[in-house]
C-alpha positions as CSV (number, residue, x, y, z in Angstrom):
1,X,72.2,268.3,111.7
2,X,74.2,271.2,110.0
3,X,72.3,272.9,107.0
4,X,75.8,274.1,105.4
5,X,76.4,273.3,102.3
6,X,78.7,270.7,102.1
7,X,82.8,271.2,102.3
8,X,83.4,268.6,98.4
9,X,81.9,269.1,94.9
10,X,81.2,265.7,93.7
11,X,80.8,264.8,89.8
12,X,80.6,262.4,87.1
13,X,82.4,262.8,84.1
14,X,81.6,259.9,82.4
15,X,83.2,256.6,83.8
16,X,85.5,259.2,85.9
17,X,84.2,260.2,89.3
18,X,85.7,263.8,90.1
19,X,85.9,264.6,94.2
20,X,86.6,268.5,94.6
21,X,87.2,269.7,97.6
22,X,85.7,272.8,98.1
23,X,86.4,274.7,101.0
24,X,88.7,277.5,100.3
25,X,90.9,279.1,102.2
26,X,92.5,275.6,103.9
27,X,89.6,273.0,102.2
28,X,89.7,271.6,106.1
29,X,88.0,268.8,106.7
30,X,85.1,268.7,109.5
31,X,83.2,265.1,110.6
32,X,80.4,265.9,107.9
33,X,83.1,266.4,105.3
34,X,84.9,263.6,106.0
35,X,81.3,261.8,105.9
36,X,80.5,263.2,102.1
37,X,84.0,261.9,101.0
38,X,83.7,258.3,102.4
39,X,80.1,258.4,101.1
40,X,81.9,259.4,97.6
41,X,84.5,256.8,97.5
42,X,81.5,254.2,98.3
43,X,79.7,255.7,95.0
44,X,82.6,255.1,93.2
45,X,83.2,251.8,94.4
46,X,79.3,250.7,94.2
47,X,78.7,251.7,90.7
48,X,79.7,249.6,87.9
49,X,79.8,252.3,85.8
50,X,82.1,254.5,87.3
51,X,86.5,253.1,86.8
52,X,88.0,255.7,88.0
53,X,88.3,258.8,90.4
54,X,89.8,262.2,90.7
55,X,90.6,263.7,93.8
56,X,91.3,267.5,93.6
57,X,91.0,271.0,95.1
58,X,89.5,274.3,94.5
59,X,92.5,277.4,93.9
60,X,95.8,276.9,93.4
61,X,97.2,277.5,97.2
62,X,95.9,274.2,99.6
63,X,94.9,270.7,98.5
64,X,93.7,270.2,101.8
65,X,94.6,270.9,105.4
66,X,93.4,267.8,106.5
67,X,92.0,268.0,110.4
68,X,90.1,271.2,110.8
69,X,91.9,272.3,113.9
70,X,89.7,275.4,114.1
71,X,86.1,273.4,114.6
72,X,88.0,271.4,117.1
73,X,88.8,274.5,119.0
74,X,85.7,275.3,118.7
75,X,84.4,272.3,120.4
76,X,83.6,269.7,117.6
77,X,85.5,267.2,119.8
78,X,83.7,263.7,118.3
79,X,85.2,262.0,115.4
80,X,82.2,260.8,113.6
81,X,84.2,260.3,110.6
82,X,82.3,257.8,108.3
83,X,82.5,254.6,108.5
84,X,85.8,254.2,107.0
85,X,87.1,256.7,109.2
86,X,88.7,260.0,108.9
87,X,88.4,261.5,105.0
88,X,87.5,257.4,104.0
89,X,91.5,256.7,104.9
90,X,90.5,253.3,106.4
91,X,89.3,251.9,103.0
92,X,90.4,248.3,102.4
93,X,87.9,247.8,99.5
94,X,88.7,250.1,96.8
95,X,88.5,248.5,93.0
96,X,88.9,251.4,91.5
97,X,92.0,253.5,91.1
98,X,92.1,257.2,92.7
99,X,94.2,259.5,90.8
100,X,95.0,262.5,93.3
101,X,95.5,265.6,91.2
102,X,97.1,267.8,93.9
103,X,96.9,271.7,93.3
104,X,98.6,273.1,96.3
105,X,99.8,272.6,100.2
106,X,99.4,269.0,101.2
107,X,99.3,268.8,104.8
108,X,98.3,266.2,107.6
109,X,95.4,264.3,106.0
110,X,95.7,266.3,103.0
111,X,99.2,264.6,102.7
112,X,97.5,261.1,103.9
113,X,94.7,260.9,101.1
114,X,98.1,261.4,99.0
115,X,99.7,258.7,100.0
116,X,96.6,256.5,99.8
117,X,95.7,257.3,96.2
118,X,97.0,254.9,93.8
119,X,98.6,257.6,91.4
120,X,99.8,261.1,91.9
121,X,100.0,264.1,89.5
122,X,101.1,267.5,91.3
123,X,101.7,271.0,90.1
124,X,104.9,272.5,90.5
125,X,104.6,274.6,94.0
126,X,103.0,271.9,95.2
127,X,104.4,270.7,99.1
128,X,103.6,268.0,101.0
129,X,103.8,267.7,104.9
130,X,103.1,265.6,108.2
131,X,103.5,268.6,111.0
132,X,101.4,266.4,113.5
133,X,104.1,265.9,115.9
134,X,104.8,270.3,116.0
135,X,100.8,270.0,116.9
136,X,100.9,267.5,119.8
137,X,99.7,264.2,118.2
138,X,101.1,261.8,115.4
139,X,99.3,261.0,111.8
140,X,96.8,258.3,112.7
141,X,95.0,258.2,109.9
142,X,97.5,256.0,107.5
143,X,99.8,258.6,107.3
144,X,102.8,257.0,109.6
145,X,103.2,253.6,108.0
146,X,102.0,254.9,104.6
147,X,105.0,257.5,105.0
148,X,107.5,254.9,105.4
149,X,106.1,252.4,102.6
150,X,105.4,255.1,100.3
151,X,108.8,256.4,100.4
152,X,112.3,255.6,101.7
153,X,111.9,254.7,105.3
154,X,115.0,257.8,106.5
155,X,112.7,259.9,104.4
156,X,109.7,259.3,105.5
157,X,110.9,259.4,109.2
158,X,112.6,262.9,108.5
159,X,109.4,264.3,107.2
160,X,107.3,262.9,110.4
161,X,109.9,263.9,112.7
162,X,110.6,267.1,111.6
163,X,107.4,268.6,109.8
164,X,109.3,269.8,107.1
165,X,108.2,270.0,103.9
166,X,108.6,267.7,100.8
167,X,108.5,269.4,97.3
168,X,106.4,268.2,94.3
169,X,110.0,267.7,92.8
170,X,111.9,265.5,95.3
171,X,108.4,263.6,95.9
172,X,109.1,262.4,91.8
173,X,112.5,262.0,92.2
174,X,111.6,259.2,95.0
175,X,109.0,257.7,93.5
176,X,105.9,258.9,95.1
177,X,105.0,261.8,92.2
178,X,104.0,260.4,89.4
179,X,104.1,263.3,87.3
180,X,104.7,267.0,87.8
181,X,102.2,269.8,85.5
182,X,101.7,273.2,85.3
183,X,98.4,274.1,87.2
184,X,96.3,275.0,84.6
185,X,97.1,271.1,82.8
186,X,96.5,269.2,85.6
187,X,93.0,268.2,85.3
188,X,93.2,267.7,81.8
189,X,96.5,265.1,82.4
190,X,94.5,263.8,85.2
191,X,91.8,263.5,83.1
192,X,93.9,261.5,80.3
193,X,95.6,259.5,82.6
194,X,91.7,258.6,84.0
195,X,90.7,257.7,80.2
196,X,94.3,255.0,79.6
197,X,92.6,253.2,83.0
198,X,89.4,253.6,81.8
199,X,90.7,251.0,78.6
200,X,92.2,248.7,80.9
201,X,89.7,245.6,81.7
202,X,87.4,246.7,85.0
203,X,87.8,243.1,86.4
204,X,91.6,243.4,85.9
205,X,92.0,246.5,87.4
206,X,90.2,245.3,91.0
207,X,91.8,241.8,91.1
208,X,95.3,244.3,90.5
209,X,94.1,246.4,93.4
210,X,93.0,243.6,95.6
211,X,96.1,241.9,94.7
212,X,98.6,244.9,95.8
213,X,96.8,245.3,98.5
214,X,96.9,241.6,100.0
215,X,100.9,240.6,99.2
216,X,102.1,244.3,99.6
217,X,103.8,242.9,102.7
218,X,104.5,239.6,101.9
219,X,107.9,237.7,100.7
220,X,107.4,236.3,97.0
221,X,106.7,232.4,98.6
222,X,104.2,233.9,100.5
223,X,102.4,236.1,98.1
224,X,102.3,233.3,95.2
225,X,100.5,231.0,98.1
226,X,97.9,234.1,98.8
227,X,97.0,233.8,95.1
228,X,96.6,230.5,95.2
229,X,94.4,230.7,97.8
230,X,92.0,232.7,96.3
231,X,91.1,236.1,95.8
232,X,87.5,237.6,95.3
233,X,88.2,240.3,92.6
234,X,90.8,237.6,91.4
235,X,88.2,235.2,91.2
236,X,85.9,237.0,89.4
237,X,88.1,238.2,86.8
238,X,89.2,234.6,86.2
239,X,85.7,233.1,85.1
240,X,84.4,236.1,83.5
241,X,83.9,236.9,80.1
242,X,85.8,239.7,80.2
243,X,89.4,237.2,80.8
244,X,88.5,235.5,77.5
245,X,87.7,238.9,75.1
246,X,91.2,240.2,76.0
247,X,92.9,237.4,73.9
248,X,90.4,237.1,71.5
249,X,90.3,241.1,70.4
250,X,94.4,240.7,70.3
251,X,93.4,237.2,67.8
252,X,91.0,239.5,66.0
253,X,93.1,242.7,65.2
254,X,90.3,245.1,67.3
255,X,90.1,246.7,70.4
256,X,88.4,244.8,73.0
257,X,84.7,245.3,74.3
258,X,84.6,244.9,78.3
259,X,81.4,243.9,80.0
260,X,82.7,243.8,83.2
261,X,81.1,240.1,83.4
């Protein structure tokens, strides 16, 4: 069992969860790394008091690395990675929205976590990059088919085939980017962005994410019959007491008080 302090900083800032990783030069993640951030994606998804998480760096160079290529050099050949595998990229469960706040190089896993957070701010110089294929493997952690749904499918096979790099600024022009910052403001729009979720109905906002998640692949016929079906988070949002004080604080002229119930 390693006594090293671990490779993430995690926080709560109220209703926001903030993730830092935290291990400069490359912020590289290890099998107990990639253990601590699972185990803090399951905090945020376990704690009804927690809406919403930020997922950031130390510096301004590196987001992440992803794989650290240097402890498997070294020998660390297992791939213990957490239950929900490698840096918790084999979650199907999240309610809650991540908000990746991207401070530098996004590479491999780095660039996966990017692509599976629901929103993404980015500073300026920041680049983002699949070079699997230039190190002898491919990006099995989500990053492939997350690629290609993520972004436009020529794209997306450009960036895996190649390894080169794609900017902060053509990753908003196409969609991915949500918004671009200077460094120094992009915890504080994170941050903001966080608080306008953080008003939004809890329930709502799983039974959204649950929903996305479920139909993302599905023709309109076929996503309307899903609903139908039934949904957990969907479910629960319907009979709680939360779907009836939405319309009644609208009625009323006030802002609405959410339960989550």
């Amino acid at each position: 069992m390693s006594t090293a302090p671990s490779r993430i900083k995690v926080e709560a800032n109220g209703p926001i969860l903030e993730i830092t990783f935290d291990h400069p030069p490359a912020h590289a993640f290890d099998q107990r790394a990639s253990r601590d951030l699972d185990a803090a994606l399951t905090r945020l998804n376990e704690t009804p008091e927690l809406r919403c998480a930020i997922v950031t760096a130390t510096g301004d160079r590196i987001f992440s690395a992803g794989w650290d290529l240097k402890a498997v050099a070294a020998g660390e050949t297992g791939e213990d990675f957490g239950e929900h595998g490698f840096m918790g990229l084999r979650r199907f469960d999240l309610e809650k929205p991540i908000i990746a706040a991207v401070n530098g190089l996004a590479v491999g896993g780095g660039f996966e976590f990017s692509l599976m957070a629901h929103l993404v701010i980015a500073a300026p110089h920041v680049e983002f990059a699949l070079p699997e294929l230039q190190r002898g493997f491919i990006p099995e952690a989500g990053g492939l088919w997350r690629a290609h749904r993520r972004l436009p499918v020529n794209v997306a096979s450009d960036l895996l085939l190649t390894g080169r790099r794609l900017s902060a600024e053509e990753g908003l022009r196409l969609g991915f980017v949500n918004r671009i910052v200077p460094r120094e403001d992009l915890m504080a729009t994170a941050r903001a962005m966080a608080a306008e979720i953080v008003a939004a109905a809890p329930l709502a906002v799983a039974a959204l994410l649950e929903m996305t998640r479920e139909v993302e692949m599905l023709s309109d016929e076929a996503a309307f019959a899903r609903l139908k079906d039934g949904l957990p988070a969907h479910t629960r949002m319907r009979q709680s007491e939360d779907f009836h004080e939405g319309p009644r604080a609208f009625a009323e002229k006030r802002p609405p008080r959410w339960t989550g119930k």
